[in-house]
DSSP file (Angstrom, degrees, kcal/mol; ACC not computed):
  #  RESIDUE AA STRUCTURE BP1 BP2  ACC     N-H-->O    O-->H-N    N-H-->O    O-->H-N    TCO  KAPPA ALPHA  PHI   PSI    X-CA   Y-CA   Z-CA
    1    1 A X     >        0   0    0      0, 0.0     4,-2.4     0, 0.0     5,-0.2   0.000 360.0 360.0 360.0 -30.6  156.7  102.4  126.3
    2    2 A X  H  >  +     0   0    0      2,-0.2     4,-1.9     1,-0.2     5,-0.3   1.000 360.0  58.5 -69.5 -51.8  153.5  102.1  129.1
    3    3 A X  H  > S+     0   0    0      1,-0.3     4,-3.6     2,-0.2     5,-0.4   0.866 117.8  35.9 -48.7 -63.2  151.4  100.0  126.2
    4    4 A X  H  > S+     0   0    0      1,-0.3     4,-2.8     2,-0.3     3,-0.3   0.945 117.4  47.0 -59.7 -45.6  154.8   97.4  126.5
    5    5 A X  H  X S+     0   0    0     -4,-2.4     4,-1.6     1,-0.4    -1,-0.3   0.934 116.3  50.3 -70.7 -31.7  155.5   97.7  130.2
    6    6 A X  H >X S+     0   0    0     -4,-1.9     4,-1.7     1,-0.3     3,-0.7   0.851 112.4  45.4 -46.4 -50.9  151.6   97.1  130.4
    7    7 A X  H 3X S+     0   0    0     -4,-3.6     4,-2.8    -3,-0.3    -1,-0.3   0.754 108.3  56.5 -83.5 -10.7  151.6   94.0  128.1
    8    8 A X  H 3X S+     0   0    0     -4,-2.8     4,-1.3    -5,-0.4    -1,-0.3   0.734 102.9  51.7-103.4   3.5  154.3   92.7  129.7
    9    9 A X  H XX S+     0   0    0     -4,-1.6     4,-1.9    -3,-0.7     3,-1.0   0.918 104.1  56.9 -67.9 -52.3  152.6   92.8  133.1
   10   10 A X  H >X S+     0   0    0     -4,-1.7     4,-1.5     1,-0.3     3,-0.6   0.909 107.0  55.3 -29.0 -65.2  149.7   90.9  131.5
   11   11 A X  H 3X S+     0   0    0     -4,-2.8     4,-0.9     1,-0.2    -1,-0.3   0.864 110.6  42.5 -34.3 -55.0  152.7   88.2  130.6
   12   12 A X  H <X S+     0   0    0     -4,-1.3     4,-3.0    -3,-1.0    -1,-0.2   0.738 106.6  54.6 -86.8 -12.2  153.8   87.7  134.0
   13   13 A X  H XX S+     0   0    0     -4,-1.9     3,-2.0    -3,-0.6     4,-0.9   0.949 118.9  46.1 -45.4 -78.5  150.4   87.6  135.9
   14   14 A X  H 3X S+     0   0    0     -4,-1.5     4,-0.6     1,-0.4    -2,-0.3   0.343 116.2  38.7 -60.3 -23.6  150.0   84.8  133.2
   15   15 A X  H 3X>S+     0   0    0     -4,-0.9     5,-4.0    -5,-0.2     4,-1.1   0.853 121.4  41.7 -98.9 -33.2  153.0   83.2  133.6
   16   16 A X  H X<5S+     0   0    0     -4,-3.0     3,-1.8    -3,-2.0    -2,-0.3   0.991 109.7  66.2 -74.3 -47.9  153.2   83.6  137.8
   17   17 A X  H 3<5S+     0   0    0     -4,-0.9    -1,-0.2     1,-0.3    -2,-0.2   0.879 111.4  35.5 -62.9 -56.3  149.1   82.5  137.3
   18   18 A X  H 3<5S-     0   0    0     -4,-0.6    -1,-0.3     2,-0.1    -2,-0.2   0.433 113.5-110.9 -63.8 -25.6  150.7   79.0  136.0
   19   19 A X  T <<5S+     0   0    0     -3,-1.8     2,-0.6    -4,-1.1    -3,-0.2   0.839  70.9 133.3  96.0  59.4  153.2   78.6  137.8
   20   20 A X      < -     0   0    0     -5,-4.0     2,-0.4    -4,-0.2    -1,-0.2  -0.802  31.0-159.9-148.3 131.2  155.9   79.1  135.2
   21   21 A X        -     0   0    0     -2,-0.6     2,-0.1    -3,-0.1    -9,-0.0  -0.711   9.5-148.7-116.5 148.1  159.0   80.9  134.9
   22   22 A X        -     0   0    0     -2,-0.4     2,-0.4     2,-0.0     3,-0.1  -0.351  27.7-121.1 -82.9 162.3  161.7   82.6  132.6
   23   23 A X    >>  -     0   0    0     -2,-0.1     3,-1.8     1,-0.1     4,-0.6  -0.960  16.2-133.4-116.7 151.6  164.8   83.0  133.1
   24   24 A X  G >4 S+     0   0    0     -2,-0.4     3,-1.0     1,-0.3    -1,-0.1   0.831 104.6  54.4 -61.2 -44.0  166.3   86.8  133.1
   25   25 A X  G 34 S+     0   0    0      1,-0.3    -1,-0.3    -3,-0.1    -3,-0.0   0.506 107.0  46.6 -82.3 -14.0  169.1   86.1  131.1
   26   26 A X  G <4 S+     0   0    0     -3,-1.8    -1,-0.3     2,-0.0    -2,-0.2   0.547 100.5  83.0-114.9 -15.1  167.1   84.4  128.0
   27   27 A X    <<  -     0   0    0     -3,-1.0     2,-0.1    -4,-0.6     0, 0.0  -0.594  56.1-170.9-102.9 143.6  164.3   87.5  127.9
   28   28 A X        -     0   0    0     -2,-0.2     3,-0.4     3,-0.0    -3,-0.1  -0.657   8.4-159.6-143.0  93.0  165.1   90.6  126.1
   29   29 A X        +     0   0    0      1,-0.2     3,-0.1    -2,-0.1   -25,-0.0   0.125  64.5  25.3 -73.2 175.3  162.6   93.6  126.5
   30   30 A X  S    S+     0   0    0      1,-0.1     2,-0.3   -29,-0.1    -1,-0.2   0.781  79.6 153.8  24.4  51.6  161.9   96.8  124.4
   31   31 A X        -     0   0    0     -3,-0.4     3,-0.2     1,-0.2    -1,-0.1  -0.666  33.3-164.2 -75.2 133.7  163.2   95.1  120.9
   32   32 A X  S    S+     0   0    0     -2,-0.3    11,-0.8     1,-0.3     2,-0.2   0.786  78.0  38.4-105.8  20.2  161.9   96.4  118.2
   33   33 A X  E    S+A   42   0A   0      9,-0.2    -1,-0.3    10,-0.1     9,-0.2  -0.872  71.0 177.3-140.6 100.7  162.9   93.6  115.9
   34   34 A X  E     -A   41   0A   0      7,-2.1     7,-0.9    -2,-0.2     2,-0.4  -0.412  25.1-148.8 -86.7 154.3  162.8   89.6  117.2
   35   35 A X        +     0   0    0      5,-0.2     2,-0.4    -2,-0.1     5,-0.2  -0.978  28.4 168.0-130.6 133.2  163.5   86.4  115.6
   36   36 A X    >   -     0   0    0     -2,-0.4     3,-2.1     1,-0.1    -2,-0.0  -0.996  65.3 -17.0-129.7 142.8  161.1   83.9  117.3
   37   37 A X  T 3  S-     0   0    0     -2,-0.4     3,-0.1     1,-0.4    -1,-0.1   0.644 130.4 -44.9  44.1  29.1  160.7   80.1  115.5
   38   38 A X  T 3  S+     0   0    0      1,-0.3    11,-1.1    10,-0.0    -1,-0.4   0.745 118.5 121.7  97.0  18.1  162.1   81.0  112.1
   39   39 A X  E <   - B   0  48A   0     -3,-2.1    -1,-0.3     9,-0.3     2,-0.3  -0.536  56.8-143.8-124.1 158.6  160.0   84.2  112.2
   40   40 A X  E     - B   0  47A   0      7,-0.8     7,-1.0    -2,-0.2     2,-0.4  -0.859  17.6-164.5-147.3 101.7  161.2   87.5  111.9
   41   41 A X  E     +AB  34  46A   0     -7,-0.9    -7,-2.1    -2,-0.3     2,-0.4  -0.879  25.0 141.3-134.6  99.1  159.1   89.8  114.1
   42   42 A X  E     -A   33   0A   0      3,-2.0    -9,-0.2    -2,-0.4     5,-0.1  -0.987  64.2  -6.2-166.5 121.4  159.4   93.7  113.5
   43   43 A X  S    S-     0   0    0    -11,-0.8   -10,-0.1    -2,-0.4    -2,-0.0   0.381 131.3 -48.6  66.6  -2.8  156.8   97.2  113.4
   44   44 A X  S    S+     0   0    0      1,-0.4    83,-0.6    81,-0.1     2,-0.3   0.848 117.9 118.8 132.5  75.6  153.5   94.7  113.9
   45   45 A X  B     -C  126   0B   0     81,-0.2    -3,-2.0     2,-0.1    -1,-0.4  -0.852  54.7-141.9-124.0 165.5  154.7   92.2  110.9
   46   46 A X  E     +B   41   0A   0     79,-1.8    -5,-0.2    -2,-0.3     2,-0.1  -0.427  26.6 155.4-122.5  23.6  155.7   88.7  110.2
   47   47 A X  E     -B   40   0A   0     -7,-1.0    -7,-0.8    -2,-0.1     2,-0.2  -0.564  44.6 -97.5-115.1 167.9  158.4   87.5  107.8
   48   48 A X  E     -B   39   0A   0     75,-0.3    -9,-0.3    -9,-0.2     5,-0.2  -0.322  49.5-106.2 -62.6 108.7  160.7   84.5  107.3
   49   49 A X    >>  -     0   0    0    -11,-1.1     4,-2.7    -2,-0.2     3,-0.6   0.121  29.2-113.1 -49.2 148.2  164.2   84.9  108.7
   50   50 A X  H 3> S+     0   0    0      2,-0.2     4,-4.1     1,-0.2    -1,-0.1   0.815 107.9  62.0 -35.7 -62.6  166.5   85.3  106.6
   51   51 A X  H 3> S+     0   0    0      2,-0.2     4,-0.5     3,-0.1    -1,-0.2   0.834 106.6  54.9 -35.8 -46.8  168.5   82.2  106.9
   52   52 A X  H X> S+     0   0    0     -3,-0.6     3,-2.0     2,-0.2     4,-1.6   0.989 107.4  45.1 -48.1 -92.4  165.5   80.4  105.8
   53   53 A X  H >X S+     0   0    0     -4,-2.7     4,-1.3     1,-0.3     3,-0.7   0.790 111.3  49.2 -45.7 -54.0  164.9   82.2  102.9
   54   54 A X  H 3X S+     0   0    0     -4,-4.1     4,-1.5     1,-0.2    -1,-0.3   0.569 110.4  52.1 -72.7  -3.5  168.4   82.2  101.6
   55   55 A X  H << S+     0   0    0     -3,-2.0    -1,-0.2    -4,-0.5    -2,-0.2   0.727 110.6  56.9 -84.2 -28.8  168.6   77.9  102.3
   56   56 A X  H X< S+     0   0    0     -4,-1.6     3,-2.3    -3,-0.7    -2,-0.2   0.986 111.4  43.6 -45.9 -76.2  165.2   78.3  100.1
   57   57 A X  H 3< S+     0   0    0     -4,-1.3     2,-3.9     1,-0.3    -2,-0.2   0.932 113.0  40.3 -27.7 -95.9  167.3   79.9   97.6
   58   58 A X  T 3< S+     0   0    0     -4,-1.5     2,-0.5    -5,-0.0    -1,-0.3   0.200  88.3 123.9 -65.4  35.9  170.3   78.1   97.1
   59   59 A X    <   -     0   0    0     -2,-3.9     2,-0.5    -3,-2.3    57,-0.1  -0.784  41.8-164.4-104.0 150.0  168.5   74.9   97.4
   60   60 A X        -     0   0    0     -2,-0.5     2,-0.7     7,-0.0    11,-0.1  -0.803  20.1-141.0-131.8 143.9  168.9   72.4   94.5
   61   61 A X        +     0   0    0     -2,-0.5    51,-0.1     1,-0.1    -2,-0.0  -0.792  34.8 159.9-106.5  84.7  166.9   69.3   93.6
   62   62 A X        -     0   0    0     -2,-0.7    -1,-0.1     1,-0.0     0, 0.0   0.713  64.1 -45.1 -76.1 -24.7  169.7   66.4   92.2
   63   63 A X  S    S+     0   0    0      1,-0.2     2,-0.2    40,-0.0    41,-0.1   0.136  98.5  63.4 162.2 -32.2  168.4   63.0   92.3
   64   64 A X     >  -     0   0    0      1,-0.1     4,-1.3     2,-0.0    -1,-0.2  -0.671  69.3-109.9-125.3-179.6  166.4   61.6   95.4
   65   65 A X  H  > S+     0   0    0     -2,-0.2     4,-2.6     2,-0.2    -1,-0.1   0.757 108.9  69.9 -73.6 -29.3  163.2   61.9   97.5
   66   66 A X  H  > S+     0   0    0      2,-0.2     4,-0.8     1,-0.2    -1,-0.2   0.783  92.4  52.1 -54.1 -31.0  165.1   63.1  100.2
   67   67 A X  H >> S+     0   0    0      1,-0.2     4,-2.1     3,-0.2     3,-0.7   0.891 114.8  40.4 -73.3 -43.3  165.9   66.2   98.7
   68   68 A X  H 3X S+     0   0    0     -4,-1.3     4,-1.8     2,-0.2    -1,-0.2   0.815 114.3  59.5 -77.8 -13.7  162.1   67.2   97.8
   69   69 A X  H 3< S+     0   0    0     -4,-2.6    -1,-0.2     2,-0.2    -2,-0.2   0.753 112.7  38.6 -31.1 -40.4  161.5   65.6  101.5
   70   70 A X  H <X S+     0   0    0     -4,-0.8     4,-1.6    -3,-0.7    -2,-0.2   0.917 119.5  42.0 -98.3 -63.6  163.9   68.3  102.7
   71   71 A X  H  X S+     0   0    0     -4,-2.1     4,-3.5     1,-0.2     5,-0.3   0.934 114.5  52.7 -77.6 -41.3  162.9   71.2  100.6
   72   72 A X  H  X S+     0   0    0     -4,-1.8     4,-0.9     1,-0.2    -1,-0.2   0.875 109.6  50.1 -27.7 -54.0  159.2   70.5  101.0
   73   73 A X  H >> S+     0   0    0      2,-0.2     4,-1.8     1,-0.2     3,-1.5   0.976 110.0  45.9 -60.1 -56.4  159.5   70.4  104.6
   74   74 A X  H >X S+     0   0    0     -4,-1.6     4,-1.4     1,-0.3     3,-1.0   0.977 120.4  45.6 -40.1 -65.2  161.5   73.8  105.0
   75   75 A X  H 3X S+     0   0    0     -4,-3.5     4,-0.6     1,-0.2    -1,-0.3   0.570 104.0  54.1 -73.9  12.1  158.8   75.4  102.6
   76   76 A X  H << S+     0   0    0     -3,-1.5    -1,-0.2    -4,-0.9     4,-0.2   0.717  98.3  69.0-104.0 -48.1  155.8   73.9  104.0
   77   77 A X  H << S+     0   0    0     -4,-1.8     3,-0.2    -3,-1.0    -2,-0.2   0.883 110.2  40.4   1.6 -69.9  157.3   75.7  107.6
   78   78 A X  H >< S+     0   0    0     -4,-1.4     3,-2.4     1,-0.2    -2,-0.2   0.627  79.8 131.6-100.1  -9.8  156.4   78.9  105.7
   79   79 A X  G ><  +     0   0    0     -4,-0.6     3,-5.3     1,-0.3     6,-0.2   0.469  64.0  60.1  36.9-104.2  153.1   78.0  104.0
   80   80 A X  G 3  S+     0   0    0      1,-0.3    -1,-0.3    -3,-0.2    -2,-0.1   0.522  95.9  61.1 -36.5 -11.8  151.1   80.9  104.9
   81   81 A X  G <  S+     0   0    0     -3,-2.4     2,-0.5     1,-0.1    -1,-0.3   0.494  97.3  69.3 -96.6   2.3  153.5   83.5  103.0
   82   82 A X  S X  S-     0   0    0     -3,-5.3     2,-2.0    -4,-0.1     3,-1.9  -0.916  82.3-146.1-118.5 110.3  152.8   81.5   99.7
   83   83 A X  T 3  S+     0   0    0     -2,-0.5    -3,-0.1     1,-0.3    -4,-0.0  -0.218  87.8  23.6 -72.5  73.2  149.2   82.2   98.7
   84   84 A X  T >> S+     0   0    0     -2,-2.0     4,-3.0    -5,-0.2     3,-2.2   0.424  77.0 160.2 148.5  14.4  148.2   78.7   97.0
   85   85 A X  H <>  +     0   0    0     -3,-1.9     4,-1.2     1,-0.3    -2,-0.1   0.497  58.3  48.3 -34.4 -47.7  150.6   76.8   98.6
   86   86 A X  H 34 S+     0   0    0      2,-0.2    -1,-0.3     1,-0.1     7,-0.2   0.706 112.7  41.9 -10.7 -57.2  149.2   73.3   98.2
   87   87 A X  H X4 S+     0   0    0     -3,-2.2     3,-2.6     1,-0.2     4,-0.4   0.899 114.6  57.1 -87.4 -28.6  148.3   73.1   94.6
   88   88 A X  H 3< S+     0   0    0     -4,-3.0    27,-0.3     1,-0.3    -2,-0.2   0.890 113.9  38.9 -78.0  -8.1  151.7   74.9   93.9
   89   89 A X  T 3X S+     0   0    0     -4,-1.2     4,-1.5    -5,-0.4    -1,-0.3  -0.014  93.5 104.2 -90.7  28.5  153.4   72.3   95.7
   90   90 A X  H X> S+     0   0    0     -3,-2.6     4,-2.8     1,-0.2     3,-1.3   0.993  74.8  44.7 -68.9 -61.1  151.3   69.5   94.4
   91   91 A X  H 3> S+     0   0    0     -4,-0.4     4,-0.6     1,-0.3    -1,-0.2   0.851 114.3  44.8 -45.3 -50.4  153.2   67.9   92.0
   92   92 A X  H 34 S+     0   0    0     -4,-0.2     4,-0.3     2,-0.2    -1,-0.3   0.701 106.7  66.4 -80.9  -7.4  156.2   67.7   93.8
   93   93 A X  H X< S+     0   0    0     -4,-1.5     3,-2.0    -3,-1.3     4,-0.3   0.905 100.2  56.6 -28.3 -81.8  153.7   66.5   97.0
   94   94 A X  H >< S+     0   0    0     -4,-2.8     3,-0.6     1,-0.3    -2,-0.2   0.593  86.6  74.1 -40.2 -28.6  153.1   63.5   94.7
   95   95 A X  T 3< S+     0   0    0     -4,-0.6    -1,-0.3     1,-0.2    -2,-0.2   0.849  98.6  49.7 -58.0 -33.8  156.8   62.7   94.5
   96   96 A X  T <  S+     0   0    0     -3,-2.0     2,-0.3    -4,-0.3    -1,-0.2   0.695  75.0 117.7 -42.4 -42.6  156.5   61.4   98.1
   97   97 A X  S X  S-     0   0    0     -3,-0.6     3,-2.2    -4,-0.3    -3,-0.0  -0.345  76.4-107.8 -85.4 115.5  153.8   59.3   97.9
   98   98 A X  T 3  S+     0   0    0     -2,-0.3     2,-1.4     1,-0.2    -1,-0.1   0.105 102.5  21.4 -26.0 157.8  154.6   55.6   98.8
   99   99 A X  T 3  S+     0   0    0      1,-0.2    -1,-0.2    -3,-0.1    -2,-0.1  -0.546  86.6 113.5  89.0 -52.4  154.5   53.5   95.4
  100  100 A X  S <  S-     0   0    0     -3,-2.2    -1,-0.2    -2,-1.4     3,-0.0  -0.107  71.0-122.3 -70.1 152.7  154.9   56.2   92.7
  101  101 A X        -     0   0    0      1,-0.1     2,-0.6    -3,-0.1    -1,-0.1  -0.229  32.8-101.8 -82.6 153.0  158.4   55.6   90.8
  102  102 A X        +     0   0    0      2,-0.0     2,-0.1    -6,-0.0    -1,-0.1  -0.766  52.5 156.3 -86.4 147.5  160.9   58.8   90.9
  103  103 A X        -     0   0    0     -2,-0.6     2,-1.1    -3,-0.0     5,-0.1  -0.539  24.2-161.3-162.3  97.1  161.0   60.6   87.9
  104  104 A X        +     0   0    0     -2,-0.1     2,-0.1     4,-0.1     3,-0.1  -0.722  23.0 169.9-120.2 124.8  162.0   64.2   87.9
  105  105 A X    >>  -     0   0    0     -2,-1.1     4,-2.2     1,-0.1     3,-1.0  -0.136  49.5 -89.1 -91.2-179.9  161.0   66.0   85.0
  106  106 A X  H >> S+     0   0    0      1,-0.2     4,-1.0     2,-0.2     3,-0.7   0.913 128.5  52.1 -80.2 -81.1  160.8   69.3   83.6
  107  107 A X  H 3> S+     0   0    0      1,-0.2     4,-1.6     2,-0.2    -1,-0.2   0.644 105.6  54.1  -1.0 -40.5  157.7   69.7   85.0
  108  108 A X  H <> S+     0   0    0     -3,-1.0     4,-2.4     2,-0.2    -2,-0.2   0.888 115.7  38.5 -82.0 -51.4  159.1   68.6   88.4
  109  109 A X  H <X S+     0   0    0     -4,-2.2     4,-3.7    -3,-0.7    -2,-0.2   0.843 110.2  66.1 -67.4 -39.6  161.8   71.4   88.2
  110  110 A X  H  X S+     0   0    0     -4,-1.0     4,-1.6     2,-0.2     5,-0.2   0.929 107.6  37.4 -40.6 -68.7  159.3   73.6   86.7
  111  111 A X  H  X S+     0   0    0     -4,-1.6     4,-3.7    -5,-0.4    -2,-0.2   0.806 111.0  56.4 -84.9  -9.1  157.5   73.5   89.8
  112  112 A X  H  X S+     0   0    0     -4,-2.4     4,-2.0     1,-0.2    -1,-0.2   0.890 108.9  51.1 -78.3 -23.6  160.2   73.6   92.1
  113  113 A X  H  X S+     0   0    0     -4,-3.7     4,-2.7     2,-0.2     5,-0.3   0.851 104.8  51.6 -36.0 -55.7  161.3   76.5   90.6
  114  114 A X  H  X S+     0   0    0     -4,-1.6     4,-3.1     1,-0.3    -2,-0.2   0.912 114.6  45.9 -72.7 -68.2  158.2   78.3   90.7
  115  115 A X  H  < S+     0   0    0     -4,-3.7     4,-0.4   -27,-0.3    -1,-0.3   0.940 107.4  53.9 -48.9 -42.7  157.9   77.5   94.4
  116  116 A X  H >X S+     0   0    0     -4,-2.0     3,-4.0     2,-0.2     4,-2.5   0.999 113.8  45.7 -52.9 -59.3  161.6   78.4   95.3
  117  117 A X  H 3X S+     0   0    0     -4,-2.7     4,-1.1     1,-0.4    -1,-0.2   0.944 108.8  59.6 -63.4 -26.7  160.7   82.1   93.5
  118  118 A X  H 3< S+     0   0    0     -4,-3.1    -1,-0.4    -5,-0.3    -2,-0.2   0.752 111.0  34.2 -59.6 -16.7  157.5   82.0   95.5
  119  119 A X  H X4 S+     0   0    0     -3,-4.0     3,-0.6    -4,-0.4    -2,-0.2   0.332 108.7  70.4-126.9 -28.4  159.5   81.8   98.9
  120  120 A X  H 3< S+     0   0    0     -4,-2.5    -2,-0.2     1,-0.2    -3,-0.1   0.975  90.8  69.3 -57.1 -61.9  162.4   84.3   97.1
  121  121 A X  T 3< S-     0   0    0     -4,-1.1    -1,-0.2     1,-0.2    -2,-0.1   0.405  89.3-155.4 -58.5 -16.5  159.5   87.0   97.4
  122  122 A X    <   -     0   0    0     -3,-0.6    -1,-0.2     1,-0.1    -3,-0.1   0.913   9.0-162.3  28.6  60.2  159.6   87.2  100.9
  123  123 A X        -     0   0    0    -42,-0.2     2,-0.6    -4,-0.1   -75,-0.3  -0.021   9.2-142.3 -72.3 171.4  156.1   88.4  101.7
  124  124 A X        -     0   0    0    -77,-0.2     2,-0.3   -43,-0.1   -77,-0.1  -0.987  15.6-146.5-145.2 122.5  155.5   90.0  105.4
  125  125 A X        -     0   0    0     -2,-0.6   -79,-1.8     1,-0.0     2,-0.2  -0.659  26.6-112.2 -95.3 160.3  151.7   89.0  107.2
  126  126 A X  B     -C   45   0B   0    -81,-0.3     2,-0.5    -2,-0.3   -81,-0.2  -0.215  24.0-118.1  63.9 121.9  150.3   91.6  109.2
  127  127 A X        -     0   0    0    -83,-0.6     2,-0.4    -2,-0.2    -1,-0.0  -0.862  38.9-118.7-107.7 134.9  150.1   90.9  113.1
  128  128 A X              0   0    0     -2,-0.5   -84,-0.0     1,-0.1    -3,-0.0  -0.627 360.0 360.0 -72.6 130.2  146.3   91.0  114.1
  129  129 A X              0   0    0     -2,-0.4    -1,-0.1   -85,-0.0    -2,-0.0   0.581 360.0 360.0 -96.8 360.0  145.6   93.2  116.2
């Protein structure tokens, strides 16, 4: 409990140093589990809220560009929990790119699968210390 009340002096030098202020009602001290920007923030770890992960899930690829527009974007958000993220989103990357025709193949589904279950896995970073 000193370590927090300690960091959270640190915070307010920094914030009075700047001239910038919270408001009481919107701060919530000694949590041990946050969600901050889609994050899920808990014991000195990292992982994707929940919500997120379950629109990951149940998301389906029918027909347009919007839809890999849409899922791209969400998973692209979470990047850093999918170790290759780039090439494993490559393909479906490509769908985007002014000129090239739609055409979604089994390949294309192939890979969106393969990304969705990559994002199912819910992997937890490590907060640096």
């Amino acid at each position: 409990m000193e370590e927090h009340e300690h960091h959270l002096r640190l915070v307010f030098e920094k914030l009075r140093e700047h001239q910038l202020y919270v408001k009481r009602e919107k701060c919530a001290f000694v949590q041990q589990r946050i969600k901050f920007l889609g994050h899920v923030i808990e014991a000195g770890k990292v992982g994707m809220e929940e919500e997120k992960v379950k629109a990951t899930k149940e998301g389906k690829i029918t027909s347009s560009v919007t839809e890999v527009r849409s899922f791209l974007g969400l998973t692209n958000y979470y990047r850093r929990f999918v170790e290759g993220f780039s090439k494993r989103a490559e393909l479906l990357t490509e769908l985007l790119k002014e000129g090239n025709k739609w055409s979604w193949t089994s390949r294309c589904q192939e890979a969106f699968d393969n990304l969705k279950n990559d994002m199912m896995e819910e992997p937890v970073l490590g907060i640096a210390a």
